[in-house]
C-alpha positions as CSV (number, residue, x, y, z in Angstrom):
1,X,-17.6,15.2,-28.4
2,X,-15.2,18.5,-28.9
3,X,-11.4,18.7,-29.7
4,X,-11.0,19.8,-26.7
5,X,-13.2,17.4,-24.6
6,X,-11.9,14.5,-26.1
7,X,-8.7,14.3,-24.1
8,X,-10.5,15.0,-20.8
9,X,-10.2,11.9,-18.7
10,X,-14.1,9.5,-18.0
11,X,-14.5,8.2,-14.9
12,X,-17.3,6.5,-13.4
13,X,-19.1,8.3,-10.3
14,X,-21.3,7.9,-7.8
15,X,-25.3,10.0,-9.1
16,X,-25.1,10.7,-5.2
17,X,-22.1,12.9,-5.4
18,X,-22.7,15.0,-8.1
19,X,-24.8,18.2,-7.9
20,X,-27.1,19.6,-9.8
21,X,-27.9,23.4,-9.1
22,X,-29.7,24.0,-12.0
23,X,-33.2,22.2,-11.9
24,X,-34.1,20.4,-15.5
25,X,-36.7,20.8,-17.8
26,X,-37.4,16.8,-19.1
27,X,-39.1,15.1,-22.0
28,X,-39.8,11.8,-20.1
29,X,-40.3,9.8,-23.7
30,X,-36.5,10.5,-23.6
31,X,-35.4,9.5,-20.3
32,X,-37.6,6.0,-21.1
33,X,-35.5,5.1,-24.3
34,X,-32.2,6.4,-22.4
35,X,-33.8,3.7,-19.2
36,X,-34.0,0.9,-21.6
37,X,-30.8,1.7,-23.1
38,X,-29.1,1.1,-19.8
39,X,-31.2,-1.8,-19.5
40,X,-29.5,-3.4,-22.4
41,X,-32.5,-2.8,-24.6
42,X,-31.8,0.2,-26.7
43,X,-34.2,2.2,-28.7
44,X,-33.9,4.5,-31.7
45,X,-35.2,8.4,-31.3
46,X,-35.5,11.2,-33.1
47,X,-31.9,12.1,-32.5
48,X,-30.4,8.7,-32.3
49,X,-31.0,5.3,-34.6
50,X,-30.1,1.9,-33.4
51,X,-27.1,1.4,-34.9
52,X,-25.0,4.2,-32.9
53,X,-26.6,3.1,-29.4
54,X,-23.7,0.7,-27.1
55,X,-26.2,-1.3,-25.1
56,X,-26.1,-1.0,-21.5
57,X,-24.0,2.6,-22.2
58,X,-24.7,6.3,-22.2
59,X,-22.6,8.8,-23.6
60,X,-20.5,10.7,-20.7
61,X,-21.9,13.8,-18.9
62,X,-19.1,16.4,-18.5
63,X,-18.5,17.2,-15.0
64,X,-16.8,20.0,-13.7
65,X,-14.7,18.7,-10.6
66,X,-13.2,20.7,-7.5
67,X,-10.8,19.9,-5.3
68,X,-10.7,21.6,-2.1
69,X,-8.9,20.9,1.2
70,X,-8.4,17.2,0.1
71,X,-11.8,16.5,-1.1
72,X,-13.3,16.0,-4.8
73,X,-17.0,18.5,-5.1
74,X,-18.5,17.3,-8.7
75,X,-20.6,19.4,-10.7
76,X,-22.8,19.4,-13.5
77,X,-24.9,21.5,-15.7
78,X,-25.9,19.9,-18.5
79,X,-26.9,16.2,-19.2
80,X,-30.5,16.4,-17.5
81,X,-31.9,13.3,-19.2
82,X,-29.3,11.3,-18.8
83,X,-28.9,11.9,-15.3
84,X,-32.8,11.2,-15.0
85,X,-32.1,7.7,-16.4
86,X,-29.5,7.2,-13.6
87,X,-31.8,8.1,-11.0
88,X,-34.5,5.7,-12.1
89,X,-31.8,2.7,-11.8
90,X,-31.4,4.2,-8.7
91,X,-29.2,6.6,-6.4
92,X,-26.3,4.1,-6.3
93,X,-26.0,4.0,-10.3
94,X,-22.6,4.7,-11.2
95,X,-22.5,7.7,-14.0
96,X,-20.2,7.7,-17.2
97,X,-18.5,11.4,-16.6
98,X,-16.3,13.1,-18.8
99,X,-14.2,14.9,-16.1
100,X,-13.6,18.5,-16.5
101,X,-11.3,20.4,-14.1
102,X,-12.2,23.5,-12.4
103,X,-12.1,25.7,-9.1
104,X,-14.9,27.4,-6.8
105,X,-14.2,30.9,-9.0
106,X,-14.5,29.3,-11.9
107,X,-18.3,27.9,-11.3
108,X,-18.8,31.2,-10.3
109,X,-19.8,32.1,-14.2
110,X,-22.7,29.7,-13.5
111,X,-24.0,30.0,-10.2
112,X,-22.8,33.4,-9.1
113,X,-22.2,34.1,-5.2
114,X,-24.6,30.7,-4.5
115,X,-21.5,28.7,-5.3
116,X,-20.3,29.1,-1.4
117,X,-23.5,27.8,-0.5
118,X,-22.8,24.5,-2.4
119,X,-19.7,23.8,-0.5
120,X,-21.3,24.0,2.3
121,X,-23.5,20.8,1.9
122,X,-20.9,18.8,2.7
């Protein structure tokens, strides 16, 4: 965690409502030891020993939120394994977000002119 993300407000929200335009390239040994973590059960990695691991807890995925004509769109780019390890607890799993704010234009750096597209999902 940044400076400058750490006065950015979490929230918890639905795997089902954020999107993910940018498809992931996964080490599924990771996404396990992330699973058992949110099972209660964590594991040390390469990256990560015991000792800093909150059982049951991930740390947040930042989340780029837009809020158009009274709806919220969420966003995200980064975070792949962790969202896999969501996903295998299932679509209704409730995801630890670090909220950043942001407008169509803006995710326009990322996704060019596909970003229209996106809102139109809904």
């Amino acid at each position: 965690m940044s400076l400058q993300t750490s006065l950015l407000k979490l929230a918890y929200i639905p795997l089902n409502e954020i999107r993910r335009p940018i498809p992931p390239v996964l080490d599924h040994d990771k996404i396990n030891l992330m699973v058992s973590t949110l099972n209660g059960v964590p594991t040390a990695s390469a990256t990560c020993e015991v000792g800093d691991i909150v059982a049951g807890e991930l740390p947040p995925i930042d989340v780029f939120k837009v809020r158009e004509h009274g709806k919220n769109y969420y966003f995200a780019f980064g975070g792949c394994h962790r969202f896999q390890a969501y996903e295998r607890l299932g679509p209704e799993s409730l995801v630890k977000c670090r909220i950043l704010p942001a407008t169509r234009d803006s995710l326009k750096v990322y996704l060019g002119g596909s970003v229209d597209a996106m809102f139109e999902l809904s």
